[in-house]
C-alpha positions as CSV (number, residue, x, y, z in Angstrom):
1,X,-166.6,-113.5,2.7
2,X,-165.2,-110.7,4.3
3,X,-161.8,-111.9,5.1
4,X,-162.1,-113.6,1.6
5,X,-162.9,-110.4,0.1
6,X,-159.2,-109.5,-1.1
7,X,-157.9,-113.0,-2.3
8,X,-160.9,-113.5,-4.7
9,X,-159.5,-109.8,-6.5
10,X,-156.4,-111.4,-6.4
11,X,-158.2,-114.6,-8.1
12,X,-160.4,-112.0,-10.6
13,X,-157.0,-110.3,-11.6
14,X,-153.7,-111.8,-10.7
15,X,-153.9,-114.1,-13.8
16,X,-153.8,-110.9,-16.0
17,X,-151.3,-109.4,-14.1
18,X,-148.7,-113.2,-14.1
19,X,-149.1,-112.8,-17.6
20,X,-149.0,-108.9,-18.3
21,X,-145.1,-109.7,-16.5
22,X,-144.7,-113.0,-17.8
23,X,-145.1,-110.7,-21.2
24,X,-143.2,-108.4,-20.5
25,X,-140.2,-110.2,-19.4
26,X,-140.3,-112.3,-22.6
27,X,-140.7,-109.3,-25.2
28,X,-137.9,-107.6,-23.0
29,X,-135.7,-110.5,-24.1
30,X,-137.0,-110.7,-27.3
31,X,-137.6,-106.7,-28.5
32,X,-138.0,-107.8,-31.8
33,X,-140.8,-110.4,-31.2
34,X,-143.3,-107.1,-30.0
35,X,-145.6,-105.1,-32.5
36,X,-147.5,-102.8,-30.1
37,X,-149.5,-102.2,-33.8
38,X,-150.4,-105.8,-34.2
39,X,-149.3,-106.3,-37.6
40,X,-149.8,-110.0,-37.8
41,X,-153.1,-110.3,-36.0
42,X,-154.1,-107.5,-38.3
43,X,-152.8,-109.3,-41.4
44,X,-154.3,-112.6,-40.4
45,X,-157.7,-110.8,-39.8
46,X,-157.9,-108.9,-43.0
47,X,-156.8,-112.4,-44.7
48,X,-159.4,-114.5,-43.4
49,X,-161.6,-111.6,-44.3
50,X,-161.3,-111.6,-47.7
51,X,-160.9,-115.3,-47.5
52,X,-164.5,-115.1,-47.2
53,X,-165.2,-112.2,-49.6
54,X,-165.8,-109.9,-46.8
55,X,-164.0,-106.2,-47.5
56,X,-161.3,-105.5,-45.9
57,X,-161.4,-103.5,-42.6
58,X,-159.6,-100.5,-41.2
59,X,-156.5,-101.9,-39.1
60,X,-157.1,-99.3,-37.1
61,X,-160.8,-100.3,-36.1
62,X,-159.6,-104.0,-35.8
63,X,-156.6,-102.8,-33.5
64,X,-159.0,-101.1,-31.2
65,X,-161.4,-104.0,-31.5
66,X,-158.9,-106.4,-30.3
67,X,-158.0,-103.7,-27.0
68,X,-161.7,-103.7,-26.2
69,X,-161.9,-107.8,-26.8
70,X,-158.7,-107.7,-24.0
71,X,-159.7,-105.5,-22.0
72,X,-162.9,-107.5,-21.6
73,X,-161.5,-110.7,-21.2
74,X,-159.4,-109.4,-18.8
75,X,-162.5,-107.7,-16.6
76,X,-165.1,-110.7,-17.4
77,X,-162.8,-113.9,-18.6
78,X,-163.1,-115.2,-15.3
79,X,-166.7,-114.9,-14.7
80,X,-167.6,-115.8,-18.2
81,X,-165.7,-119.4,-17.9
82,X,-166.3,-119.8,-14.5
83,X,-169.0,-122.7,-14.9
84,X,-166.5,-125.1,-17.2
85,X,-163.3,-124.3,-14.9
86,X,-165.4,-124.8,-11.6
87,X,-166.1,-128.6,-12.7
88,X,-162.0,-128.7,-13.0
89,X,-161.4,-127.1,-9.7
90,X,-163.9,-129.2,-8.4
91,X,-162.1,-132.4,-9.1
92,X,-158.7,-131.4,-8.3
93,X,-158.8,-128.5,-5.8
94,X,-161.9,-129.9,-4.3
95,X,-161.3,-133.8,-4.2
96,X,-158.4,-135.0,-5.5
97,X,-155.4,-132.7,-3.8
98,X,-157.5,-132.5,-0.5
99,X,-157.7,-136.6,-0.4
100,X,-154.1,-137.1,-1.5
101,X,-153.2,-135.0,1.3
102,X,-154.5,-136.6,4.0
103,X,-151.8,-139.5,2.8
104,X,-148.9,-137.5,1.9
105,X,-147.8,-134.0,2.5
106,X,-148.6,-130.9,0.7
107,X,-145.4,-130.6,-1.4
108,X,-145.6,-134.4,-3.1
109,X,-149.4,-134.0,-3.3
110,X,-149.1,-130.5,-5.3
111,X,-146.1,-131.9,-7.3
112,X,-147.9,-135.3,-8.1
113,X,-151.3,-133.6,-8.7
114,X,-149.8,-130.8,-11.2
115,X,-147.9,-133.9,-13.2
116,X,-151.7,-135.8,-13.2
117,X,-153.1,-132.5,-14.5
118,X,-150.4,-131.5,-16.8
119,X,-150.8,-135.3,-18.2
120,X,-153.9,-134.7,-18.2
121,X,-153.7,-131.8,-20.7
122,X,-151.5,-134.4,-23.1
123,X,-154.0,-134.9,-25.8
124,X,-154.7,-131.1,-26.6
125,X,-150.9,-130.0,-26.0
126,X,-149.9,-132.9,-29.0
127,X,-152.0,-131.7,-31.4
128,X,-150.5,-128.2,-31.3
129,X,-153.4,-126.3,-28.5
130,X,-151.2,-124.9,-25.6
131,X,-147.8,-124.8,-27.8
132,X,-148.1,-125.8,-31.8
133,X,-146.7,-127.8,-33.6
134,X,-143.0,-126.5,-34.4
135,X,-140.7,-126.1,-31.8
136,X,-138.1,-128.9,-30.5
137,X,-138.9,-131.5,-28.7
138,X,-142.5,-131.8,-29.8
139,X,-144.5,-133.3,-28.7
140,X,-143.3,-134.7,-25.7
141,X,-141.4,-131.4,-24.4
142,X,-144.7,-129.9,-24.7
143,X,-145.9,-132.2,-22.3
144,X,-143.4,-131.7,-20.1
145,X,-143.9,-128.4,-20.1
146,X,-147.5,-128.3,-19.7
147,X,-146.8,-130.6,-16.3
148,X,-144.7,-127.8,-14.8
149,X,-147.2,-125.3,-15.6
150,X,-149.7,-127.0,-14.7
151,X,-147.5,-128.0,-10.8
152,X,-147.1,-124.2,-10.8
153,X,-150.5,-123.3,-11.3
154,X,-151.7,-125.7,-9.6
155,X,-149.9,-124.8,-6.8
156,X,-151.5,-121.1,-6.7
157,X,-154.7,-122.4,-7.5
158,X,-154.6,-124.7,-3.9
159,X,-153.3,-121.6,-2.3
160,X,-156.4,-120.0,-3.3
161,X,-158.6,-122.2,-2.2
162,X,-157.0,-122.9,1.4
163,X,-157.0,-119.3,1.9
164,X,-160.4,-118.8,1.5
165,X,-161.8,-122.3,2.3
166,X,-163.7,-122.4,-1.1
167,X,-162.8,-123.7,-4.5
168,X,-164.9,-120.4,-6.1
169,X,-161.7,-118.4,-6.1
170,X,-159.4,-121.0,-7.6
171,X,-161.8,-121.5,-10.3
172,X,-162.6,-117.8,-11.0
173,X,-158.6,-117.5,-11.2
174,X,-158.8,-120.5,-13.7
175,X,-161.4,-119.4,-15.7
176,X,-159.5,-115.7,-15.9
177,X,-156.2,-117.9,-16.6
178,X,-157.7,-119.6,-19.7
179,X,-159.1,-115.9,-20.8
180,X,-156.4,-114.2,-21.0
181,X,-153.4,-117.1,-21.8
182,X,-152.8,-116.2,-25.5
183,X,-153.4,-112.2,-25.2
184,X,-149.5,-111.9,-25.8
185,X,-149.5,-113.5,-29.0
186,X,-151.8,-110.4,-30.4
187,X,-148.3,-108.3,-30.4
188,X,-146.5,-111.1,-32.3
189,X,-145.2,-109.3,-35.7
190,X,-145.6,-112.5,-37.4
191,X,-146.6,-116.0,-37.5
192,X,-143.3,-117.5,-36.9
């Protein structure tokens, strides 16, 4: 555990960090696509508040509700969901890239096993979970896209679990992945 020490931090934070920069390249392209004040979560929140005939509450206090919310995903997300991502890790880190590798080499295997678990993904990804419903292409792009996230991911996850010779760190990182995926959309200005 020792010399495993330092690549299960990386695991525990390196999906928060890939997607702090993956963030911050894409709202560098797209300035106008940030609201540091969260106007649309804020708007949808107090919507779905009175929706319910709840009184409204003060943007501010849902603004720093939604850093603490972050800040704890980003701290705990990967413990928290941990037990559902290390059945996931257990079937593809743990069994299925190890036994196709023993038949092919590592590059096919990862490329082959990230298409399977991108594929995978298919059913949630058409009906609008990883990327909506409007944008072009749809469904099927979203597929695609999902199976080259999924390769590259994929990819980082097997490094992780070579490295330290367990699948615990690969599904730690998993579990911290799926905790923190959507924390850019909370500085969307709108909807659209």
């Amino acid at each position: 555990f020792k010399q495993s020490f330092p690549w299960f931090l990386v695991a525990w934070f390196g999906p928060s960090v890939l997607i702090v920069v993956g963030a911050g390249v894409y709202f560098l392209c797209f300035p106008n696509d940030f609201s540091a004040s969260m106007d649309y979560l804020v708007a949808a929140t107090q919507q779905a508040l009175a929706a319910q005939g709840a009184p409204a509450v003060d943007p501010e206090l849902l603004r720093m509700s939604q850093y603490l919310t972050l800040a704890i995903a980003v701290v705990l997300g990967g413990v928290i969901n941990i037990v559902p991502t290390f059945g996931e890790e257990w079937g593809w880190r743990g069994y299925l890239v190890p036994k196709m590798a023993s038949r092919l080499h590592i590059v096919p295997t990862l490329l082959i096993t990230g298409v399977i678990w991108g594929v995978w993904h298919a059913p949630m990804t058409v009906r609008g979970h990883n990327y909506g419903l409007d944008y072009a292409g749809f469904p099927w792009m979203g597929v695609v896209m999902m199976c080259v996230f999924c390769t590259a991911v994929g990819t980082l996850l097997h490094a992780l679990t070579e490295r330290c010779g367990s699948i615990w760190p690969a599904a730690l990182a998993h579990g911290g992945l799926n905790a923190v995926i959507s924390a850019p959309m909370m500085f969307l200005p709108s909807a659209e």
